[in-house]
C-alpha positions, 0 to 999 in steps of 0.5 A: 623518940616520943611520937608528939603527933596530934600536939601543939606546941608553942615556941617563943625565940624561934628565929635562931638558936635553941628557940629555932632547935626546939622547933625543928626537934618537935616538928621532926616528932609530927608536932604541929608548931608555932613560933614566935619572934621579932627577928625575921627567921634565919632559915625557911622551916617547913610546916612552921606557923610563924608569927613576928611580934615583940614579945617586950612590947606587943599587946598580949591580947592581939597575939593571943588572936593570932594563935590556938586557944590551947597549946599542949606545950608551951616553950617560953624560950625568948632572950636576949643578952646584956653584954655581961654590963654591971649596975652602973654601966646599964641604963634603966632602959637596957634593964627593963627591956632584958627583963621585959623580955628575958622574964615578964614575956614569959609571965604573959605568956604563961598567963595566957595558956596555963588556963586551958592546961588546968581545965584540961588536967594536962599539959607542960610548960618548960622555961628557958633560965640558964647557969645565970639562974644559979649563980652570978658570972653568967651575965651582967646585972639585968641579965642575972636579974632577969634568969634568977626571975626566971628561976623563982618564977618556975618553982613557985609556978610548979609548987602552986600548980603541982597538982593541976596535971600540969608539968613545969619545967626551967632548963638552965643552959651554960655555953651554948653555941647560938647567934645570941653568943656569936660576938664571943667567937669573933676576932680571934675567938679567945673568948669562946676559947676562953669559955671551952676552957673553963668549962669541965667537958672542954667544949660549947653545947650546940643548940640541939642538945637543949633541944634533946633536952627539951622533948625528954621534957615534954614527954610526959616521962618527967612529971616526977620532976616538976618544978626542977631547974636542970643545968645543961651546963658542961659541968661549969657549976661543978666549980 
């Protein structure tokens, strides 16, 4: 495992789920951590630094106040789900709010810290797209709208920064195992079955395998990698 001793990393989503994984995965490494969510924690994480904020909402500047001045690692992992709702059954409210969330957080966030990265010639910053980012079916319209930003957002950030000594990254997640996808294990569950089925490897991923994927990521040992959107999907876009 990368000794990640001496490195401070930024997670947003950290509540639960893979925000909560990558968190854990890179105090586990000696990293010294922030987390940021609306939601409360779902576990108590020693040596955590947490900060509670809507990040669809709050005031950049003041949050900004609340943190480092320079994070070696920035985690833009925040989102929300959209019910797998089409155009005309999503209000213009819903909408904007998956993309204020899902892709002008991580815009503003990214705003805030890629600054000192180029000043100091280094740095990694890895967002969270998802299969959704790829193709249409992982989600309703706000939600695929919100992934394909994501998308676009990573490839132009790398190409324009790619020589910057700046390392940028999307993970493209399918079906992962998280609270945010609990409403498909309920009742009867076929949903999640439904899901295992469809998906090449026969199985959910858990979130610390995104996790896993993560730290590989923040290395240092994938600079040759820049700007690449990488499916943790169980071969569903093999399809």
């Amino acid at each position: 495992m990368t000794d990640f001793r001496n490195k401070k990393i930024l997670v947003t989503g950290v509540a639960s789920g893979i925000g909560l994984a990558q968190a854990k995965a890179f105090l586990e490494a000696g990293a010294s951590v922030w987390g940021i969510d609306k939601n409360l924690l779902s576990e108590e994480i020693r040596g955590l630094n947490f900060i509670q904020a809507d990040l669809s909402s709050c005031d950049f500047d003041e949050l900004k106040e609340k943190l480092p001045d320079k994070f070696d690692i920035l985690c833009n992992t925040a989102g929300i789900l959209d019910n797998y709702k089409p155009l005309l059954e999503t209000s213009e409210a819903e909408f904007e709010n998956v993309m204020l969330t899902n892709f002008m957080s991580m815009v503003k966030m990214t705003r805030l810290f890629l600054p000192k990265m180029i000043e100091g010639k280094s740095g990694i910053i890895i967002n969270m797209a998802s299969i959704a980012s790829l193709v249409a079916g992982g989600g309703g319209a706000a939600y695929t709208s919100s992934k394909h930003a994501v998308a676009g957002f990573t490839k132009q950030l790398a190409l324009d920064y790619a020589r910057s000594g700046v390392g940028i990254f999307a993970i493209a997640p399918g079906a992962i195992q998280t609270a945010m996808t609990k409403a498909d294990f309920e009742g009867d569950g076929k949903m999640a079955a439904w899901v295992a089925e469809e998906t090449p490897v026969g199985r959910w991923a858990q979130p610390e395998e995104v996790a896993d994927l993560t730290l590989f990521l923040a290395s240092g040992k994938a600079s040759y990698m820049q700007g690449a959107i990488i499916p943790l999907d169980g071969g569903w876009l093999l399809k």
